[in-house]
C-alpha positions as CSV (number, residue, x, y, z in Angstrom):
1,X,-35.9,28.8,-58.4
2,X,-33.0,30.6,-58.8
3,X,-34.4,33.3,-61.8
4,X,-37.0,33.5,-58.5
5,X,-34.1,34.4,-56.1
6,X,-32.8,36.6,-58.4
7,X,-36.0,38.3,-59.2
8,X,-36.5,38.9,-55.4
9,X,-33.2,40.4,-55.1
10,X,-33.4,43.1,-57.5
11,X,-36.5,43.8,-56.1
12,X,-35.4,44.1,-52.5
13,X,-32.3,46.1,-53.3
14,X,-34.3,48.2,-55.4
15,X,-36.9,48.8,-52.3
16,X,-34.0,49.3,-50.3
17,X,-32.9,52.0,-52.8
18,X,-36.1,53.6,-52.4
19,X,-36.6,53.7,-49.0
20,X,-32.8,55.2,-48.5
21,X,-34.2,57.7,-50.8
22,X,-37.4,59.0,-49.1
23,X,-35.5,58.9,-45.7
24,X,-31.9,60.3,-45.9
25,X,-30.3,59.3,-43.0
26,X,-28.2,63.1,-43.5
27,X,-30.6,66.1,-44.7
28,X,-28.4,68.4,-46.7
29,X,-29.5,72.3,-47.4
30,X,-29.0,75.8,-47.7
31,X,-29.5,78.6,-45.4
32,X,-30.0,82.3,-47.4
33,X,-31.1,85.8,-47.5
34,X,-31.6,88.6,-49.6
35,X,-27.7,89.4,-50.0
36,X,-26.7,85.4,-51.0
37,X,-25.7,82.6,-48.5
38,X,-26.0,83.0,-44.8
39,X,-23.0,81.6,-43.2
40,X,-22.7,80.7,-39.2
41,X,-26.3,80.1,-39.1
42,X,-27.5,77.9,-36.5
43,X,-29.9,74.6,-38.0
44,X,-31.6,72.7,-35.8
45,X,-34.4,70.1,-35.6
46,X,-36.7,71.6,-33.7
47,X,-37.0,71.2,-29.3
48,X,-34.0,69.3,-29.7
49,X,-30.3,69.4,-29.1
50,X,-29.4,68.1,-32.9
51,X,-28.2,71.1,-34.4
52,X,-25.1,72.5,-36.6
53,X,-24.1,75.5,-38.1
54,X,-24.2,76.9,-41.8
55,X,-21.0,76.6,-43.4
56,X,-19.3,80.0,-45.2
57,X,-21.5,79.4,-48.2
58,X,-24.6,78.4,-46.6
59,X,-24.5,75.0,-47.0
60,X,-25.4,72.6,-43.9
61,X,-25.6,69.1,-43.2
62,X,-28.1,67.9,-40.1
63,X,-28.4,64.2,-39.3
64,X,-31.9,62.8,-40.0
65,X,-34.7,61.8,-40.2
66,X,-36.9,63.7,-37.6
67,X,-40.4,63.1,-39.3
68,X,-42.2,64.7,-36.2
69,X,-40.0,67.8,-35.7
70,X,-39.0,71.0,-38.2
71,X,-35.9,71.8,-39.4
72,X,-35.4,75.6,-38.0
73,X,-32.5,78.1,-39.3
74,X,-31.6,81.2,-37.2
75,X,-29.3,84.3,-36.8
76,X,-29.3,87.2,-34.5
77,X,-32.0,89.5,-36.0
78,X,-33.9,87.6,-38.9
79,X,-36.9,86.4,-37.7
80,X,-36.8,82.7,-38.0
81,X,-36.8,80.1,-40.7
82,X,-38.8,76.9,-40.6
83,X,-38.3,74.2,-43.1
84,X,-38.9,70.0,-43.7
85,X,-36.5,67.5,-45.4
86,X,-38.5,67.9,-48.7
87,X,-37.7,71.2,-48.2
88,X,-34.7,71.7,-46.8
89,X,-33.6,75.2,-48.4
90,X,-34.4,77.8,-45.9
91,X,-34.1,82.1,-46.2
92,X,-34.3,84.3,-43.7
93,X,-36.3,87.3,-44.1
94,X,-35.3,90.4,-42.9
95,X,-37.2,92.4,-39.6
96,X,-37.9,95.5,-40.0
97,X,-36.2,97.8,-37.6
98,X,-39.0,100.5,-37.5
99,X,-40.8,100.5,-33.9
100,X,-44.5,101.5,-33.9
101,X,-45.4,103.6,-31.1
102,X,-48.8,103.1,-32.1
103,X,-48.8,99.4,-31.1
104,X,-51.8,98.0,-28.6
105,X,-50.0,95.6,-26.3
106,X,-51.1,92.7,-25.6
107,X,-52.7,91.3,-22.4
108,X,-50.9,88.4,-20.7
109,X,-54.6,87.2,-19.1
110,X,-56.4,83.9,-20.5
111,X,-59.1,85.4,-22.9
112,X,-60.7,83.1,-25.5
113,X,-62.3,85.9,-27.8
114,X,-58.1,88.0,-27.8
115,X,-56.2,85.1,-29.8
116,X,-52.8,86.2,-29.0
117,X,-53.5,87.2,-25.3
118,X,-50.2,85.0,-24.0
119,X,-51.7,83.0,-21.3
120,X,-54.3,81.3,-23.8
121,X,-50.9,79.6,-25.4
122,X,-48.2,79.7,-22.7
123,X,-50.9,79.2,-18.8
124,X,-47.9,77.9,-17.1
125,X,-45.2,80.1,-17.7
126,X,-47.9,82.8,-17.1
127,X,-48.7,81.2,-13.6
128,X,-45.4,81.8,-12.6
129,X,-45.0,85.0,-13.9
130,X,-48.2,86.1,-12.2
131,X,-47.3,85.2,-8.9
132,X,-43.6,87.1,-9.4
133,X,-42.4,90.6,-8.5
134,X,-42.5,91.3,-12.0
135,X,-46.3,90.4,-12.4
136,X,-47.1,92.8,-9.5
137,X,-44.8,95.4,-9.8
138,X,-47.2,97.9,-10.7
139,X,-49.7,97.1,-7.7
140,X,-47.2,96.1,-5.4
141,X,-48.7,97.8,-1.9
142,X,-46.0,98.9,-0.3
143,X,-44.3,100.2,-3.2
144,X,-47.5,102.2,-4.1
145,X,-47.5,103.5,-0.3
146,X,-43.6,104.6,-0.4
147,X,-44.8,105.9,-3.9
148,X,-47.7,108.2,-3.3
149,X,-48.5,107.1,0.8
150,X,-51.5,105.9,2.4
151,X,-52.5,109.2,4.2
152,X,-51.0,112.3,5.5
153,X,-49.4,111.6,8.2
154,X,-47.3,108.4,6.6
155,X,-43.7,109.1,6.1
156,X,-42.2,108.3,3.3
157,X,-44.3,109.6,0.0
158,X,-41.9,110.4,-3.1
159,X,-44.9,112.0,-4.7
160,X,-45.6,114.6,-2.6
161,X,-41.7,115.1,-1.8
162,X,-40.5,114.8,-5.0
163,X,-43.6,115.2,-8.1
164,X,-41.1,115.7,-11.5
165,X,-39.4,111.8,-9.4
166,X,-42.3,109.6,-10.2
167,X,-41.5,108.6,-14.1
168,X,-38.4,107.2,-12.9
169,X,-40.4,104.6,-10.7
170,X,-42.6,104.4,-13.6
171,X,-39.8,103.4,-16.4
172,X,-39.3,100.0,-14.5
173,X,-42.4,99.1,-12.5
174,X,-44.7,100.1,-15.0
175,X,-42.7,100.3,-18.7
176,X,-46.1,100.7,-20.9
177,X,-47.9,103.4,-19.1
178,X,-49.0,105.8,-21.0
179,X,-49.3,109.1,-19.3
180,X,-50.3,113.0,-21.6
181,X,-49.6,114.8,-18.7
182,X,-46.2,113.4,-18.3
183,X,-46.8,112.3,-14.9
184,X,-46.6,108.6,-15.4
185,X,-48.2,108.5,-11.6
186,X,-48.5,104.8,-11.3
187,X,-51.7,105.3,-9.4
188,X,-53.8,105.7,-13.0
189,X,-51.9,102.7,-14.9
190,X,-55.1,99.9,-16.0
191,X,-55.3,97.9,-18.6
192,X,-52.2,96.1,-19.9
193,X,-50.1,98.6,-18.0
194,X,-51.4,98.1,-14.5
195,X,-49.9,94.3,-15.4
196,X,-46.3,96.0,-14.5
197,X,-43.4,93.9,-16.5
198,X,-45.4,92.4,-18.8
199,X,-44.6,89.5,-21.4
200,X,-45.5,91.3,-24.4
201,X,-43.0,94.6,-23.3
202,X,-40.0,92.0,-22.3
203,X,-40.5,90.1,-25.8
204,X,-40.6,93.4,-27.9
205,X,-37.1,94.4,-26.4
206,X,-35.2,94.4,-29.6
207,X,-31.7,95.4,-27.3
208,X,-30.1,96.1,-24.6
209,X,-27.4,98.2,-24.4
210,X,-25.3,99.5,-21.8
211,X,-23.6,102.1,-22.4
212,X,-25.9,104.7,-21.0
213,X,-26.9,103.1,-17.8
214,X,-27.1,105.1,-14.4
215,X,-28.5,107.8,-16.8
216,X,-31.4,105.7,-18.7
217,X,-34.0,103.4,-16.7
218,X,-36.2,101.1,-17.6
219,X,-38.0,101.6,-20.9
220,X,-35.8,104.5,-22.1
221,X,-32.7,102.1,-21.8
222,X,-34.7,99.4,-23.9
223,X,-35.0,99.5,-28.1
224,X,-38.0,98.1,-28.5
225,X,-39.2,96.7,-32.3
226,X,-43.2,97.1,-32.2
227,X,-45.1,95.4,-35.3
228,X,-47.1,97.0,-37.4
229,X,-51.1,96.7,-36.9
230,X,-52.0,93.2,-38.3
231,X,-48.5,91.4,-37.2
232,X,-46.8,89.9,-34.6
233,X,-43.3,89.3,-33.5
234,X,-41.7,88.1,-30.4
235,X,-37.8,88.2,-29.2
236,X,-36.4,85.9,-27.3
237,X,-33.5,83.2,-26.5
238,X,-34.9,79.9,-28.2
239,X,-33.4,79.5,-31.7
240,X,-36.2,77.6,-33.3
241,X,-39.5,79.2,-32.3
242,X,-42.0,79.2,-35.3
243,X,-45.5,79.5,-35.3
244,X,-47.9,80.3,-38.2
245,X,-48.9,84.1,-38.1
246,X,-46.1,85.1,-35.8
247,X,-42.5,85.9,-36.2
248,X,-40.0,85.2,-33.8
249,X,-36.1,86.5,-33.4
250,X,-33.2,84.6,-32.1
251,X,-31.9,87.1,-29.4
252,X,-29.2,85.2,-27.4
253,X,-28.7,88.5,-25.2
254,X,-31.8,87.6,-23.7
255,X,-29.8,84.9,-21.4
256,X,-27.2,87.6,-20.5
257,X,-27.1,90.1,-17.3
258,X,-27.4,92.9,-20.1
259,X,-30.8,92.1,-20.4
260,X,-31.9,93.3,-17.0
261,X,-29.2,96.4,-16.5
262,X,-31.7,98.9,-17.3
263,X,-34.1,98.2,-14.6
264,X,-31.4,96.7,-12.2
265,X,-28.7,99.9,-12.2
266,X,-29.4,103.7,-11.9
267,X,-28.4,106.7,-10.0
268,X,-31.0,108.1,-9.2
269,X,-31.5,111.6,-7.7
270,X,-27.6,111.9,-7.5
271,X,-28.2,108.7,-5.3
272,X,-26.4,104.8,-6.7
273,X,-30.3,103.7,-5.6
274,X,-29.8,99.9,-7.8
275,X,-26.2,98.4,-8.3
276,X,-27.1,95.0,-9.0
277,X,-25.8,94.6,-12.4
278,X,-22.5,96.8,-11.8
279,X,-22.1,94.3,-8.4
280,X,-22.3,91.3,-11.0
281,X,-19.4,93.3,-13.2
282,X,-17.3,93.0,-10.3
283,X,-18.4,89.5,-9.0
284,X,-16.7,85.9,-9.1
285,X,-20.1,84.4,-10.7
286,X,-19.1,86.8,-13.9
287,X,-15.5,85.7,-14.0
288,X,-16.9,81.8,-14.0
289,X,-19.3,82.7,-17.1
290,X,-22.7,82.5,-15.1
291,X,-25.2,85.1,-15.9
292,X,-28.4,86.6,-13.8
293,X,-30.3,84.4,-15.5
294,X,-28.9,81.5,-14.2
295,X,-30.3,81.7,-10.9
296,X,-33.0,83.9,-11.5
297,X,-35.0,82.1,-14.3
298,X,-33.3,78.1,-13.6
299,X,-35.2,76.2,-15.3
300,X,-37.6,74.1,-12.7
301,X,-37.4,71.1,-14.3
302,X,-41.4,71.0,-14.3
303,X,-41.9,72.6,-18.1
304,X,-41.5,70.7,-21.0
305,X,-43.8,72.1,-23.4
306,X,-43.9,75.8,-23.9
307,X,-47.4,76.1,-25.8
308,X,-48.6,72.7,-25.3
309,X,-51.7,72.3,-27.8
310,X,-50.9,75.6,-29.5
311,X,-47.7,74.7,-31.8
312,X,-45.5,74.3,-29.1
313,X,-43.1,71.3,-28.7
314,X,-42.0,69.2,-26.2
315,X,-38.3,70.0,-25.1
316,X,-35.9,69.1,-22.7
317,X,-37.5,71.2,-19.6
318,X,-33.7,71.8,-18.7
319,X,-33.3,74.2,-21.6
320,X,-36.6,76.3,-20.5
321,X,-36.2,78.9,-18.2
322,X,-38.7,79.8,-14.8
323,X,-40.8,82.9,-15.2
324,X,-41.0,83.2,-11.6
325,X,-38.3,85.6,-11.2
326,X,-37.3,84.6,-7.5
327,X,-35.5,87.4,-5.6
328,X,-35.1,87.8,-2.1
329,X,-36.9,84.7,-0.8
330,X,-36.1,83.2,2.2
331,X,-35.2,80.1,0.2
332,X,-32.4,82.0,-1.7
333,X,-30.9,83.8,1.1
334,X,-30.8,80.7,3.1
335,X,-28.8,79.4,0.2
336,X,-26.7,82.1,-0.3
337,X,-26.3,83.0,3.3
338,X,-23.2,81.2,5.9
339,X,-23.2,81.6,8.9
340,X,-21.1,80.7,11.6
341,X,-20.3,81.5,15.2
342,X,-18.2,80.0,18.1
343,X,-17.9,80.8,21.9
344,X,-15.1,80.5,24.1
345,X,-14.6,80.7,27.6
346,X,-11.5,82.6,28.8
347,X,-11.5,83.2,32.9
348,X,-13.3,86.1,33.4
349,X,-15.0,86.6,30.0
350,X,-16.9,85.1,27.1
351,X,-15.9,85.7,23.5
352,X,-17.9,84.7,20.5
353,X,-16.7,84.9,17.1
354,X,-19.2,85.3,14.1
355,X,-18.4,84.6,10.9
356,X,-20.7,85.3,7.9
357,X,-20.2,84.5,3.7
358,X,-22.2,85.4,0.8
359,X,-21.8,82.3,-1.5
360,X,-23.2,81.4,-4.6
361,X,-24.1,84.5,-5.2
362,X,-23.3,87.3,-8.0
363,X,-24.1,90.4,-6.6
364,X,-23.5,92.1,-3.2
365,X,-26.1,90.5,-0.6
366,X,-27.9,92.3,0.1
367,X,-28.8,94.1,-3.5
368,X,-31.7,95.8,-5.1
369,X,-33.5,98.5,-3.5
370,X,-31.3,100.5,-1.2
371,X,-33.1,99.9,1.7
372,X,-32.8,96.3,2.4
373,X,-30.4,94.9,4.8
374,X,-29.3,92.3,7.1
375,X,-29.5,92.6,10.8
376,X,-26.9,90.0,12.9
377,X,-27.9,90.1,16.9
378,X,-26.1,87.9,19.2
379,X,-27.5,87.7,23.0
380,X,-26.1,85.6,25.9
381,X,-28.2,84.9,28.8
382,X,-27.0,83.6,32.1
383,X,-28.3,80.8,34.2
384,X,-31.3,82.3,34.7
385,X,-32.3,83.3,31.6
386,X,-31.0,86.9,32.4
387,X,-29.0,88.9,29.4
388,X,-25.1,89.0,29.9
389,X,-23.8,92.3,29.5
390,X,-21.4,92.9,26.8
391,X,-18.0,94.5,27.4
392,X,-16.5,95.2,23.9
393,X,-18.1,94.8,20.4
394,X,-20.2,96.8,18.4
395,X,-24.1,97.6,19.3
396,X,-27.0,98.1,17.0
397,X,-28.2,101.8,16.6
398,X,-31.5,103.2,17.0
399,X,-32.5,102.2,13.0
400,X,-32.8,98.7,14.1
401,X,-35.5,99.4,16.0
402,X,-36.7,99.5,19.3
403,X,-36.5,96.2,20.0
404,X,-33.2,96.0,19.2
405,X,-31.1,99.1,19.5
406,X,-28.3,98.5,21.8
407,X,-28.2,95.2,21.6
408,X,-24.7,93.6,20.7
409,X,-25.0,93.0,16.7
410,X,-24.4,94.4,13.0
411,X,-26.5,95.7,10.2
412,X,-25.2,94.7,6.9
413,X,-27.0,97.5,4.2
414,X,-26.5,100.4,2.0
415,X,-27.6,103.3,4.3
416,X,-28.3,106.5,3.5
417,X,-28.6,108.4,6.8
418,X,-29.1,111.9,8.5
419,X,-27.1,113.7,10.4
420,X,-28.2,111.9,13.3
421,X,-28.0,108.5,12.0
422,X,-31.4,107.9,10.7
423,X,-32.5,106.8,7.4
424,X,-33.9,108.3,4.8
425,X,-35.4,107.9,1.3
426,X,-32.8,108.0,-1.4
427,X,-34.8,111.4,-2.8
428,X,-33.9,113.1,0.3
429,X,-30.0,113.7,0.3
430,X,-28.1,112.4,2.9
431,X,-25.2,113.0,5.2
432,X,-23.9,109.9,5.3
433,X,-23.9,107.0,3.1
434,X,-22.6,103.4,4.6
435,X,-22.2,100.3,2.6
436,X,-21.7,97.4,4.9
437,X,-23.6,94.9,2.8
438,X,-21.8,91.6,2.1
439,X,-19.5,91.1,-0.9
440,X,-19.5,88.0,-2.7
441,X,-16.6,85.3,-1.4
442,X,-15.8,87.7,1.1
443,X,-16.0,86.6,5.2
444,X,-17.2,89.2,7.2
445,X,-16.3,88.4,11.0
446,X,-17.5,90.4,14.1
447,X,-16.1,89.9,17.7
448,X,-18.1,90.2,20.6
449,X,-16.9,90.1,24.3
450,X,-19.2,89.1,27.0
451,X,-19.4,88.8,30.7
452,X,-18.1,85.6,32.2
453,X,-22.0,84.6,33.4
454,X,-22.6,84.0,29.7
455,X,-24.0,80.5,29.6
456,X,-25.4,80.6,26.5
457,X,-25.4,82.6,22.7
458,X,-28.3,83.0,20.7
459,X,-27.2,84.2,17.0
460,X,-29.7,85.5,14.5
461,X,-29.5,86.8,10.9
462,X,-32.6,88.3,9.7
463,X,-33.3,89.8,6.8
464,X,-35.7,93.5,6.4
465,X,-36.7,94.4,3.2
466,X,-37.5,98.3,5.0
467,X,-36.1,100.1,7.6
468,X,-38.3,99.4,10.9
469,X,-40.0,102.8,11.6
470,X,-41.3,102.4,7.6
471,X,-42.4,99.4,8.0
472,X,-44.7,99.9,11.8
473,X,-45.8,103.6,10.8
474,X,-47.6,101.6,8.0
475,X,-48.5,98.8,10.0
476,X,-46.6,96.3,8.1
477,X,-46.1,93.1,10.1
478,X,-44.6,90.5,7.5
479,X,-41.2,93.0,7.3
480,X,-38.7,90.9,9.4
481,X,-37.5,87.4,7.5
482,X,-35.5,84.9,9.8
483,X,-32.3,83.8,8.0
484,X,-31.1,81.9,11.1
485,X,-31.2,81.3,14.4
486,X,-29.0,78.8,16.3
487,X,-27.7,78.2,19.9
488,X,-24.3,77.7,20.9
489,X,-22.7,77.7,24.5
490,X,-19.2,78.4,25.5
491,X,-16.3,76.1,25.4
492,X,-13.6,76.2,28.0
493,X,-10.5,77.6,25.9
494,X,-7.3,75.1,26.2
């Protein structure tokens, strides 16, 4: 009995042995190149958050085991590593930094019989994508109506104004056109190109530097690394994407405002036409660390598997970011937007205070193209339902339309005006250029004085996207987006 004990001892320890073998509770390896050890290189196990980094000679140490999941080794510019805990030892090859002009891009579109086309891998990050800005911005309608018009008489039309203009619209709104003439006239783009910002042109961006923006839009600000025929590579911010037959590089600058400067900043014509990167220099939301990213791809909390089916593993869907690209929604400049007013009653006169914020926000509100702007209109009305006159306050101009010019208010925009107080396109110059728009953390107040038969204050905040004679001489009816619109009535001041 006890030679049986024994016997079963041994053989359970040695089992035990074995087993703490075959599964190492720590996997120990090496990260290398060509030139030796790679040293600071991030190790992960892949789609999670267990990671460390390569010590000076290489050498890491991840805890294990993982038996579903890779182990993964990356750096800025190798494409990346993929190994197991049998084979722990992983080198990084080096990318050639060659770009091949004569690359075919690749269609985003589902299409069984095109094997890399990106929707047949990634369908719901190209369902977002494809209902975004970016997805449209090369058949955008009005943009294509300011670009070339929709008849004769339409104002507004930069190519018949302005011809040797329209490769600047094409740089960013349509980055892969292709155009012998030199033209780059939107109008002709088809094919991948008429796709606008396309996933295969944002993935090849190899770079993005900054040091020649203003000057440099679009596609001529952007390095791109192009594969040779036969190969595929990919850029982007996840540090442990691997797929057989592809290649992808670690490019953390992808989750940092650089990234979009080239499309988002430019003086253009002589004329500071996008400032939305330069406004996020300047902003609180830099100082605090947050990039444009953070708002404008959050991460939905819907995803959780990139390429589900296709290699792709399930993550934690708060470290995948939203293709949707959400700009000037209502959503967001309700978010961003606070307003508030107050009205007092002093004997023989009404005065309401308005106070508006932009919060949350990293760029002057509002940004983008230089003809958006906010319109603030307050009207009392008596009794009867009659308007109250005002006494003292500022009064909207004739650019706010017909329906309300004169009426007590403030437009908040960049605008680039005639001599008579008009606007005009930024390719026409101007003689007068106010900036009014909102500054982030900053309270803009306006006073208004009204006639003591005030009874009540309607206050609205609505948001315009073009000036109103644009928008009616092209019959566009959707141009006017209600921010607020609240009722208050006086209170007898103490």
């Amino acid at each position: 009995m006890t030679r049986a004990l024994a016997f079963f001892a041994i053989v359970t320890t040695t089992l035990i042995a074995l087993t703490s073998m075959s599964t190492p509770t720590v996997i120990h390896g090496t990260v290398t190149d060509a030139n030796g050890f790679v040293a600071g290189a991030i190790v992960r196990w892949q789609g999670t958050d267990v990671h460390t980094h390569a010590d000076d000679r290489g050498r890491y140490r991840l805890p294990g085991p993982h038996r579903s999941r890779s182990i993964t080794a990356a750096r800025p510019g190798s494409p990346i590593a993929a190994g197991s805990p049998r084979q722990p030892n992983l080198r990084l090859q080096p990318l050639a930094r060659d770009d091949n002009d004569e690359y075919s891009w690749i269609d985003p579109a589902p299409d069984p019989t095109h094997v890399f086309n990106c929707a047949n891998c990634h369908g719901q990050i190209y369902d977002e994508w494809s209902q975004s800005a970016h997805g449209n911005s090369a058949k955008n309608r009005k943009f294509l109506q300011l670009f070339a018009g929709s008849d004769d008489t339409a104002t507004w039309n930069l190519s018949k104004e302005y011809p040797l203009g329209t490769g600047v619209c094409a740089s960013c709104h349509a980055p892969t056109l292709a155009s012998p003439e030199l033209d780059y006239d939107i109008r002709r783009a088809d094919g991948v190109s008429a796709r606008g910002v396309h996933c295969d042109y944002c993935h090849k961006i190899a770079d993005a530097p900054t040091d020649k923006l203003g000057t440099r839009f679009g596609r001529d600000g952007y390095p791109l690394a192009r594969p040779r025929h036969g190969e595929q590579l990919f850029f982007g911010p996840l540090d442990d994407a691997v797929r057989t037959g592809e290649s992808f590089v670690y490019a953390p600058f992808y989750k940092e405002s650089r990234y979009c400067a080239s499309c988002h900043e430019g003086v253009i014509f002589g004329v500071h036409v996008y400032g939305t990167y330069s406004e996020w220099l300047a902003s609180p939301a830099r100082q605090a660390g947050k990039q444009c990213q953070d708002c404008h791809m959050a991460p939905t909390g819907k995803m959780t598997n990139i390429a589900p089916g296709h290699g792709g593993v399930e993550r934690d869907p708060r470290t995948l970011a939203s293709h949707d690209f959400p700009g000037a929604s209502l959503a967001m400049l309700r978010q961003c937007l606070d307003v508030k007013a107050a009205a007092t009653r002093d004997g023989s006169q009404v005065t309401v205070d308005v106070a508006i914020e932009a919060k949350n926000v990293g760029h002057r509100v509002p940004t983008g193209f230089i003809d958006r702007h906010l319109i603030l209109i307050v009207e009392a009305a008596d009794g009867t339902g009659q308007l109250t006159p005002l006494r003292k306050g500022d009064v909207l101009p004739a650019r706010a339309g017909k329906a309300l010019a004169g009426r007590p208010g403030a437009i908040f925009g960049k605008q680039h005006l005639d001599a008579n107080g008009d606007p005009l396109p930024f390719w026409r110059s101007a003689d007068e250029l106010l900036d009014t728009r909102l500054t982030p953390a900053q309270t803009e107040r306006r006073r208004f004085t009204l006639a003591e038969s005030a009874a009540t204050i309607r206050v609205r905040l609505i948001y315009r996207r073009f000036w109103d004679a644009v928008a009616r001489s092209r019959g566009w009816q959707d141009n006017d987006r209600e921010i607020v619109d609240f009722m208050i009535e006086p209170a007898k001041k103490e």
